[in-house]
Backbone as numpy.savetxt, mean C-alpha at the origin, in Angstrom:
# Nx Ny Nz CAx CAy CAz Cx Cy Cz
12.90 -6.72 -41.98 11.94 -6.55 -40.89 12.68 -6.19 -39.60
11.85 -5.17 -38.77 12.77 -4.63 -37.35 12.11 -5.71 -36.13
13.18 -6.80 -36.14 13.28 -8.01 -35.21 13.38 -7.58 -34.16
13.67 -5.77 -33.75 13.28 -5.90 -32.46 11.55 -4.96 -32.11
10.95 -4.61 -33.08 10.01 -4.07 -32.72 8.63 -5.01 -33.15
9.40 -6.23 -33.37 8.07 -7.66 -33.54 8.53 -7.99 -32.51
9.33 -8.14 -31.53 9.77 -8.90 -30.42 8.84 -7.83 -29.16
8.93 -6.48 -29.32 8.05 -5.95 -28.45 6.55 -5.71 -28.72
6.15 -5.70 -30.02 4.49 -6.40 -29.82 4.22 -7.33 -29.34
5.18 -8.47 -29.52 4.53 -9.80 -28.87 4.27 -9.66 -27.44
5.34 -8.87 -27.09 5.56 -8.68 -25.60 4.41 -7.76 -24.66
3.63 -7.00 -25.79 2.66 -6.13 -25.57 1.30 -6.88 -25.07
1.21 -7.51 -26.90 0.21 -8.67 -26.67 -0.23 -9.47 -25.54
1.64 -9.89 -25.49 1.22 -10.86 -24.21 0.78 -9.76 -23.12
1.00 -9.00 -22.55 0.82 -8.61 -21.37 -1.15 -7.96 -21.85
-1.44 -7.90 -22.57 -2.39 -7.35 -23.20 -4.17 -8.25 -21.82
-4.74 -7.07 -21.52 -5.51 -8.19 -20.74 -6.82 -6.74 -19.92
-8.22 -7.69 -19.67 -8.84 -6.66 -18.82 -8.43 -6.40 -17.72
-7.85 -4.88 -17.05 -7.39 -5.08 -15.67 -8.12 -5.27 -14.85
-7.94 -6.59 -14.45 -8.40 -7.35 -13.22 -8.72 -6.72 -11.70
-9.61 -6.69 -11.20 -9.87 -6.20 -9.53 -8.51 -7.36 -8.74
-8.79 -8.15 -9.34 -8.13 -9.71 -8.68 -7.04 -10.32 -9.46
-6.14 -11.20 -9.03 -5.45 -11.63 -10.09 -3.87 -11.34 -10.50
-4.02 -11.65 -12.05 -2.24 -11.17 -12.26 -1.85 -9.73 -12.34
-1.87 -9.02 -10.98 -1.27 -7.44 -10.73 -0.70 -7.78 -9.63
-0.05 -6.50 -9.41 0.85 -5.93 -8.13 1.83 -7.03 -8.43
2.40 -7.21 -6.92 3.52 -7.76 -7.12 3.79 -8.98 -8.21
2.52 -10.04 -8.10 2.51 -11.25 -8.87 2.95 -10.53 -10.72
2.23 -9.29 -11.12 3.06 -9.04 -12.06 4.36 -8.84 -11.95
4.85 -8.09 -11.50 6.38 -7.61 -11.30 7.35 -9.29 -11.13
7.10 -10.32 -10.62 7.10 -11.40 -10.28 7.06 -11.92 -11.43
6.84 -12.12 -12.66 6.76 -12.79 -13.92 6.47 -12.17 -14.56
6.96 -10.54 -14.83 7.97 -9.90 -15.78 8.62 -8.72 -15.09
9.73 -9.53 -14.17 10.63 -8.66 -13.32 11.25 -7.08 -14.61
11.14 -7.33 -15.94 11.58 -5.94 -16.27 10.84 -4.93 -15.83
9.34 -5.18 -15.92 8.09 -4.30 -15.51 9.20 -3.46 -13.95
9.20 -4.35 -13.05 9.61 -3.98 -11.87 10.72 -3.16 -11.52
11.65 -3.59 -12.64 13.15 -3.05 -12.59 12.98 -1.89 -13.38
12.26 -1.74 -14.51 12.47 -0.01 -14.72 11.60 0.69 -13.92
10.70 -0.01 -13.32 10.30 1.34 -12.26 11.18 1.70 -11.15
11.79 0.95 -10.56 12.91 1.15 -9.56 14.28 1.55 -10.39
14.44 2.05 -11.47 15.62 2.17 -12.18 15.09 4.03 -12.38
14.04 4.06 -12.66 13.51 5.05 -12.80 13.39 5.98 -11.60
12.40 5.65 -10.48 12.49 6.17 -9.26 14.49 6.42 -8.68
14.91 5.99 -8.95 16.41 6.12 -7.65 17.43 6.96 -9.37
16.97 6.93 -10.55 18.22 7.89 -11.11 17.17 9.10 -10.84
15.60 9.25 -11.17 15.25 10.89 -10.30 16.11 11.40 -9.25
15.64 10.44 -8.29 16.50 10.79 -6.36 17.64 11.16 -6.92
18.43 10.31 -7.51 19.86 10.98 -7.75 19.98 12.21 -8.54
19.39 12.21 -9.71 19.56 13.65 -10.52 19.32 14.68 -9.39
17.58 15.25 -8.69 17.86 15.55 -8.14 18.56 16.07 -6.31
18.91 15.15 -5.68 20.14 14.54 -5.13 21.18 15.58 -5.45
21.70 15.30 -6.81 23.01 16.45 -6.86 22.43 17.60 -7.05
21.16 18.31 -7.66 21.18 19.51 -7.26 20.48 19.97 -6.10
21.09 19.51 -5.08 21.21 19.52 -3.68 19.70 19.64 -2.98
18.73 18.68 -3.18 17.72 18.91 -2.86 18.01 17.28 -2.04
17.45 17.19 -0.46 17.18 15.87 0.24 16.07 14.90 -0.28
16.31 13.96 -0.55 15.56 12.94 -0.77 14.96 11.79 -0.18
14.28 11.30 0.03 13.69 10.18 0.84 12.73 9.19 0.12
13.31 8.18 -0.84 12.53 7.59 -1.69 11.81 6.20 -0.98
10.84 6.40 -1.04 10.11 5.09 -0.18 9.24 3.87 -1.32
9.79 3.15 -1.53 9.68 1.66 -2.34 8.44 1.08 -1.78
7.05 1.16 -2.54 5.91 0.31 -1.63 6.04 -0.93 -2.54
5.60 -2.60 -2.01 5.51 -3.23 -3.01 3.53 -4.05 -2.80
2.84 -4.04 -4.01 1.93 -4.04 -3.79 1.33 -5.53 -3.77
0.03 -5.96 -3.11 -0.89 -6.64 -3.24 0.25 -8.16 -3.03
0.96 -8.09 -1.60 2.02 -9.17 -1.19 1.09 -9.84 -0.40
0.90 -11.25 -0.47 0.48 -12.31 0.68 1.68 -13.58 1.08
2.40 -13.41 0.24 3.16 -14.47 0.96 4.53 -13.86 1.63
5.64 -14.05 1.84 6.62 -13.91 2.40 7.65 -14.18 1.55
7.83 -14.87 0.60 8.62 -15.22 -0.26 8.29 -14.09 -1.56
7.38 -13.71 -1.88 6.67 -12.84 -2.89 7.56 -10.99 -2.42
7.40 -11.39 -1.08 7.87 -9.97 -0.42 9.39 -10.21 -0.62
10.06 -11.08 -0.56 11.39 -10.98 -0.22 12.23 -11.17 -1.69
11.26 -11.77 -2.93 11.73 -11.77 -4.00 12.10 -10.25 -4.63
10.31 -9.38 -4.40 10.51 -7.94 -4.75 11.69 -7.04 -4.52
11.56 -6.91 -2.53 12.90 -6.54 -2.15 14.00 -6.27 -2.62
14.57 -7.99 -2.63 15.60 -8.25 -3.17 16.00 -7.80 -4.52
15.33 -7.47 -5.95 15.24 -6.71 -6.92 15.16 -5.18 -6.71
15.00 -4.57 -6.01 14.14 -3.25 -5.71 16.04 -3.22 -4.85
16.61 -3.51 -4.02 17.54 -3.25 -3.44 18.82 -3.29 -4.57
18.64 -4.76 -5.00 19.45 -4.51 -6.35 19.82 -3.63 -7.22
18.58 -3.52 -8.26 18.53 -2.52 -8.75 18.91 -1.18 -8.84
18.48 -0.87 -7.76 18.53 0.36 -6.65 19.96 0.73 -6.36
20.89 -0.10 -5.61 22.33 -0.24 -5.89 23.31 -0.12 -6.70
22.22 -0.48 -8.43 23.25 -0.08 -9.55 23.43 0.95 -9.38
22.02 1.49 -9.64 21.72 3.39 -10.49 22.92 4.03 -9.21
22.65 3.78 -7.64 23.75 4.44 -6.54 25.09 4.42 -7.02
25.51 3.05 -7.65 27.15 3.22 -7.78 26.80 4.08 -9.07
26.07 4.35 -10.12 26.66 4.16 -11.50 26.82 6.11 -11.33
25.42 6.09 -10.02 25.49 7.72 -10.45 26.03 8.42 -9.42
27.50 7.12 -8.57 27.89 7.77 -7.82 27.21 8.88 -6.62
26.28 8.23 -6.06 25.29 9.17 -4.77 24.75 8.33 -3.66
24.71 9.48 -2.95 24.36 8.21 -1.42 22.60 8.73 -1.55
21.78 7.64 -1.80 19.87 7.88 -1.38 20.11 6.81 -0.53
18.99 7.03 0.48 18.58 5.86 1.10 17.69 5.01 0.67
17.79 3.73 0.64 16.54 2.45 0.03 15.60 2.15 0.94
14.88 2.57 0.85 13.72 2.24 2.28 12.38 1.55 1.39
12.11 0.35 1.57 11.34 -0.92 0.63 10.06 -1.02 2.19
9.12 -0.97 1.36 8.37 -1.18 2.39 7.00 -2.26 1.38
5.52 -2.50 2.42 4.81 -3.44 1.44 3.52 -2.99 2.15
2.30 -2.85 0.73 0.75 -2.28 0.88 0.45 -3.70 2.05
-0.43 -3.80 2.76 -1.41 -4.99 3.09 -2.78 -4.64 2.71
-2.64 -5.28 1.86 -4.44 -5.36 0.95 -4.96 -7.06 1.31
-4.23 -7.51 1.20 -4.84 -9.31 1.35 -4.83 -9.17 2.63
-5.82 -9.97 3.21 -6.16 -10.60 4.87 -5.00 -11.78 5.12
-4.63 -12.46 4.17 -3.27 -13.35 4.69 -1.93 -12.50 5.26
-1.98 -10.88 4.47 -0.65 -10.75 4.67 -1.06 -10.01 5.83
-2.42 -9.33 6.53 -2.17 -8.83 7.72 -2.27 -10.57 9.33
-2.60 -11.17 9.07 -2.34 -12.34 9.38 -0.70 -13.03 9.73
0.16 -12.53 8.44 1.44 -13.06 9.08 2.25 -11.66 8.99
1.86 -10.61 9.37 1.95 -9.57 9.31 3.69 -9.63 9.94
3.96 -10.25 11.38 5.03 -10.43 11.69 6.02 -10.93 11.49
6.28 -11.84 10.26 6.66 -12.12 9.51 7.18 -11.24 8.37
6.50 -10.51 7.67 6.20 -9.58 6.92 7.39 -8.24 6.89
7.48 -8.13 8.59 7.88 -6.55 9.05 9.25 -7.37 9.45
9.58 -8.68 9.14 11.18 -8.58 9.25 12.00 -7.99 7.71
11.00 -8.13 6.59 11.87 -7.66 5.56 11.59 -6.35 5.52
9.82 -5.89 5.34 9.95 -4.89 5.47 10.28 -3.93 6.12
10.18 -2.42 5.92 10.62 -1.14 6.84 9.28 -0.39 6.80
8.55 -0.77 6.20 7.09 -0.07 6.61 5.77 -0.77 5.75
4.61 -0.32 6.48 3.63 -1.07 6.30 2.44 0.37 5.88
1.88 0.32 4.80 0.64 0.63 4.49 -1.00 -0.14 4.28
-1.48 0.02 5.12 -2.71 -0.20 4.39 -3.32 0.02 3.69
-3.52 -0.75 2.39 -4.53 -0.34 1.29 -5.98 -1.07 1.61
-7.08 -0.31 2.59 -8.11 -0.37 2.79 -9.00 -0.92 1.70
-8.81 -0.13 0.70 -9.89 -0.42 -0.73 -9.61 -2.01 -0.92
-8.95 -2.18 -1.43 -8.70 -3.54 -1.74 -9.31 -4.97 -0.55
-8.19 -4.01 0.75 -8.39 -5.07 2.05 -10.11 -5.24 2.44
-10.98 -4.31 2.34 -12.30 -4.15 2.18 -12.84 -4.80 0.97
-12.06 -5.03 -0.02 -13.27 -5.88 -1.32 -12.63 -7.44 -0.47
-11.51 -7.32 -0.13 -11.24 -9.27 -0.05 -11.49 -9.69 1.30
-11.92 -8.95 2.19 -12.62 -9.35 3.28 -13.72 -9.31 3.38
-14.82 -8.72 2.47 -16.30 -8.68 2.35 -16.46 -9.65 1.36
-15.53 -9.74 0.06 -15.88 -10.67 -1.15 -16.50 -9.59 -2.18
-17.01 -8.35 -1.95 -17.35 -7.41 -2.56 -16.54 -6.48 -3.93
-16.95 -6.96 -4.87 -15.89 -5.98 -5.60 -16.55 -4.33 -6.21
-15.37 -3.28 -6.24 -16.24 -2.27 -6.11 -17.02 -1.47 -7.73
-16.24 -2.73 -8.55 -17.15 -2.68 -9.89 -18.66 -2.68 -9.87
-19.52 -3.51 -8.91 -20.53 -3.89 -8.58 -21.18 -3.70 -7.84
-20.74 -3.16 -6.35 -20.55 -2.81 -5.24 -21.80 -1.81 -5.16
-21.59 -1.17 -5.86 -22.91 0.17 -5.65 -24.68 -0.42 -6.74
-24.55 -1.48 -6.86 -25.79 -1.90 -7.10 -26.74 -2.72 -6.11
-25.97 -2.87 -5.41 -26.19 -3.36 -3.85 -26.03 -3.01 -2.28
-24.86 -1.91 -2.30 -24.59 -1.51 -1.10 -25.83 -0.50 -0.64
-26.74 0.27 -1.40 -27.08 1.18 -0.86 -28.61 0.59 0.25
-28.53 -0.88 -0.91 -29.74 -1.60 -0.20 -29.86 -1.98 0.95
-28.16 -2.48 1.18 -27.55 -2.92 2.54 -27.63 -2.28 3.28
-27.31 -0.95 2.93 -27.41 0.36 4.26 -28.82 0.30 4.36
-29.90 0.73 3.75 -30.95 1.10 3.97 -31.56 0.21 4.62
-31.68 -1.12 4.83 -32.14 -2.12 5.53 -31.33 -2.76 6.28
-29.92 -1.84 6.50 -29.41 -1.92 8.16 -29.33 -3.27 7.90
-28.09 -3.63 6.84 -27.61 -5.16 7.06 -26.48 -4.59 7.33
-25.42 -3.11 6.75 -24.76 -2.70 7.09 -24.92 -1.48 7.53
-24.05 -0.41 8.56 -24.46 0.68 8.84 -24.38 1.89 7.59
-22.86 1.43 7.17 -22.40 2.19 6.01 -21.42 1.86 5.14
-21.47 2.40 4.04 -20.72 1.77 2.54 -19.60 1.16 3.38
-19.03 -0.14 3.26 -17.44 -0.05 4.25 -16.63 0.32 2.56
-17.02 1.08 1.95 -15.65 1.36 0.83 -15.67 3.26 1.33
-16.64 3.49 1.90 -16.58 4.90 2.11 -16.39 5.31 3.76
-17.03 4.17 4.76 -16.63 4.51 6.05 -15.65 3.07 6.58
-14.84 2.80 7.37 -13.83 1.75 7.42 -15.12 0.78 8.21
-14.98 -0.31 7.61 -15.99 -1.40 8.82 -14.89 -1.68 9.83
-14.80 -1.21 10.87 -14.07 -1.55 12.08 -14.43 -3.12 12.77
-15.33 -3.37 12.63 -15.62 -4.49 13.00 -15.03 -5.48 12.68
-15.06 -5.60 11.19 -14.43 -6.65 10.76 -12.93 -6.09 9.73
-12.87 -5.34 9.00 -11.56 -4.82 8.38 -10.82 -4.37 9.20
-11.38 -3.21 10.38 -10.61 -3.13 11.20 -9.78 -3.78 12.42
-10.51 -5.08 12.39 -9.68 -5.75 13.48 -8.63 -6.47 12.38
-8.22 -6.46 11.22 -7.04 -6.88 10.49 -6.11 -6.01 10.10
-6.60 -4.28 10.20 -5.80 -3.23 10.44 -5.10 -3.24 12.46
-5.64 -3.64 12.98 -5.37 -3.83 14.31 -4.39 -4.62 14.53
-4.63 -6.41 14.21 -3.98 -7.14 14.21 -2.82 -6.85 13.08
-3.05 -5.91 12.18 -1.64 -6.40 11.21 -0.57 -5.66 11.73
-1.54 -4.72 12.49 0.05 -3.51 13.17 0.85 -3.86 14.45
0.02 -4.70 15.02 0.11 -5.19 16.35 1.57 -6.14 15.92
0.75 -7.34 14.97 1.97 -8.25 14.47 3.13 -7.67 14.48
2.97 -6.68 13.06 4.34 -6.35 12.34 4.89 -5.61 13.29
4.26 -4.98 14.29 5.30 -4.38 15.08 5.81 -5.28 16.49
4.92 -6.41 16.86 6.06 -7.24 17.27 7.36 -7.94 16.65
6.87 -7.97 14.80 8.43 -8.42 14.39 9.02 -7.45 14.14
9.30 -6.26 13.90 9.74 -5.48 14.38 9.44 -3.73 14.03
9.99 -3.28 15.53 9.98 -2.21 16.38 9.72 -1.01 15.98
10.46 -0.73 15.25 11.14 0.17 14.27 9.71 0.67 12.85
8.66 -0.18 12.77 7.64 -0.36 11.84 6.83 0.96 11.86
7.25 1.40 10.54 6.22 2.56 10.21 5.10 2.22 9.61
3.93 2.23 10.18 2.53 1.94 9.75 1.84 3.10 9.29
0.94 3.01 7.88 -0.10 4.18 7.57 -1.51 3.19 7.16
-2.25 4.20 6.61 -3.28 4.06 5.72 -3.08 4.61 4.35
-3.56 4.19 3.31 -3.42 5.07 2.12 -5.01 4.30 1.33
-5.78 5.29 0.74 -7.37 5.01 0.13 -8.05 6.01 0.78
-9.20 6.18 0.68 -10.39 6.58 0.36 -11.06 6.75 1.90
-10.51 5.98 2.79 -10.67 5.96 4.18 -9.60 6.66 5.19
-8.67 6.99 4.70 -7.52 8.02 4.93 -8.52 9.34 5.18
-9.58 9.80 4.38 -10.24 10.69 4.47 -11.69 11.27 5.06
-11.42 9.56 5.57 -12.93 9.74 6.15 -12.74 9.59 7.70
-13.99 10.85 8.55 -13.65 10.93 10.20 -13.39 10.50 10.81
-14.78 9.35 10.84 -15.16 7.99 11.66 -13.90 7.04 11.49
-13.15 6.81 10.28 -12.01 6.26 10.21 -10.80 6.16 10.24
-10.92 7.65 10.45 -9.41 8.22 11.21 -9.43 8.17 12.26
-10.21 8.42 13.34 -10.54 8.14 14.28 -10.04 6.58 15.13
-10.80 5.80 14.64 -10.29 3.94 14.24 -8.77 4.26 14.57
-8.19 4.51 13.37 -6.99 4.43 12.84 -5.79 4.91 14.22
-6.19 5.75 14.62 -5.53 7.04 16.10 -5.52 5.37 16.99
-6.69 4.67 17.27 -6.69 3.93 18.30 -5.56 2.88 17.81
-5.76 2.55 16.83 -4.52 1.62 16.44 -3.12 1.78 16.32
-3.24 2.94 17.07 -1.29 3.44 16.99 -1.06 3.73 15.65
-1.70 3.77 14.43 -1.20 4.10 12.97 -0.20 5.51 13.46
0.97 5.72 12.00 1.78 6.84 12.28 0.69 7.93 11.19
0.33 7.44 10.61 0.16 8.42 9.07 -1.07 7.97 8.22
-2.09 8.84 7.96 -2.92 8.36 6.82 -2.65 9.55 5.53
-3.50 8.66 4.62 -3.41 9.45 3.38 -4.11 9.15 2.51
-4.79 10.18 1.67 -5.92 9.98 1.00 -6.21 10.98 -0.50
-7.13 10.81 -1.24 -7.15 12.11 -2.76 -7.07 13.56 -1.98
-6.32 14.16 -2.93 -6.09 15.65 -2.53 -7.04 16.38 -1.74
-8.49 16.14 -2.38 -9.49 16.96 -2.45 -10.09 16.65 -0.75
-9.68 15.17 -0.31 -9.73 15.36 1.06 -9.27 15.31 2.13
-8.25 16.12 1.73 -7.03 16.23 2.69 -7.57 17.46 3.45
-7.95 18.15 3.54 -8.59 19.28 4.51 -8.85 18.84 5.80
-10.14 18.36 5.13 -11.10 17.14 5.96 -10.64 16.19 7.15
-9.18 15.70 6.64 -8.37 14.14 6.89 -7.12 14.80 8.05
-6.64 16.13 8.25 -6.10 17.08 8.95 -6.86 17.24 9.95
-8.32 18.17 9.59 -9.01 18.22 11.10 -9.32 17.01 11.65
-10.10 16.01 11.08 -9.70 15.02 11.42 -8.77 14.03 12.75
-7.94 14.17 12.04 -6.40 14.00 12.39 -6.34 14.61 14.06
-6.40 15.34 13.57 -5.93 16.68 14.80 -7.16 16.15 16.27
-8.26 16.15 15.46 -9.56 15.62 16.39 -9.34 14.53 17.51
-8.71 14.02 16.34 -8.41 12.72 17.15 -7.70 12.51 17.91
-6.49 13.15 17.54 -5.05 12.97 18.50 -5.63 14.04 20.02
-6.49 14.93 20.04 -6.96 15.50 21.11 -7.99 14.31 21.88
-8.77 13.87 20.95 -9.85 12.49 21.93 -8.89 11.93 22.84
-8.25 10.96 21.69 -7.07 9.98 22.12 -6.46 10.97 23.50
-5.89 11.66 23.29 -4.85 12.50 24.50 -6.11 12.47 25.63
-7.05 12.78 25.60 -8.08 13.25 26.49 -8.11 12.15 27.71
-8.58 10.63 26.52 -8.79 9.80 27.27 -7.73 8.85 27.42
-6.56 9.07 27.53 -5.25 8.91 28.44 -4.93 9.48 29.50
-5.53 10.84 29.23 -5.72 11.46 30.87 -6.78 11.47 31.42
């Protein structure tokens, strides 16, 4: 019998599961089965290096996902830098390691300053940060939201326009934080709200550097963009 290909069903098995909205993903997986974690970062930095030597610049940016604690962030890191360090000596090349972390949980834009001493940059993952600050998940979400709009309990889907009110003051506060711990903090957006007006818009007021969103509305997320940085300029002067 091949003792090592019963050793990786089990291993299948175990990981075997409905993927969860909530729960054991993102980092908490990588976190209790650090291999998961290490061949993706083993993977990402020998690319950079392959191509690296045929002389193309590289800039590999490490997100780590769905972090609320501080210790969770600094465990990843610390693997992700590791790692990262072999493949550099083994394949002999200089990439840069630039580790950065999504804020989807309301705890982690909360100790956000905390957060931005390990990390080097901060994304917002809206989708998520919008199901765990409403309680809404978006499996379900559309058997109810449209009711909400229509009887003006809400104005609009917050999975399709950003609720500034309330998500956005934890996109506010998380940038504010992390960039009092520190300076240097590259902040974006990344989801579904990357692409939408009204929420790029938001986003301009919050000092964000960068949004980003599905291909198809990136057109859109440019003029946008552009719109805004003219408002904003306007009403500075």
């Amino acid at each position: 019998m091949d003792w090592g290909f019963v050793e990786l069903r089990a291993k299948v098995n175990q990981l075997h599961e409905v993927n969860p909205m909530l729960g054991h993903r993102g980092c908490r997986l990588g976190i209790t089965f650090p291999e998961i974690y290490e061949m993706q970062v083993q993977a990402i930095f020998e690319a950079a290096c392959s191509v690296k030597k045929d002389g193309v610049a590289v800039h590999p940016e490490v997100m780590i996902p769905l972090v609320g604690t501080l210790k969770e962030l600094q465990i990843t890191c610390d693997m992700v830098r590791r790692v990262a360090g072999e493949v550099l000596k083994q394949y002999k090349v200089d990439v840069p390691v630039i580790v950065g972390t999504m804020i989807e949980i309301p705890r982690a834009a909360l100790i956000a300053d905390k957060l931005a001493e390990i990390a080097e940059f901060f994304s917002f993952g809206t989708n998520d940060l919008t199901q765990m600050t409403f309680g809404y998940s978006r499996d379900d979400a559309g058997s109810f939201l449209p009711e909400y709009v229509e009887k003006k309990i809400l104005p609009k889907d917050p999975f399709e326009s950003l609720d500034q009110e309330g998500v956005g003051q934890l996109v506010r506060l998380g940038t504010e934080r992390g960039r009092s711990g520190n300076k240097k903090l590259k902040v974006g957006v990344c989801g579904e709200h990357g692409g939408d007006p009204d929420s790029i818009r938001f986003f301009r007021t919050c000092n964000l550097d960068y949004v980003s969103c599905s291909p198809y509305r990136v057109p859109v997320a440019r003029l946008a963009a552009a719109q805004a940085e003219l408002e904003f300029k306007h009403y500075e002067g």
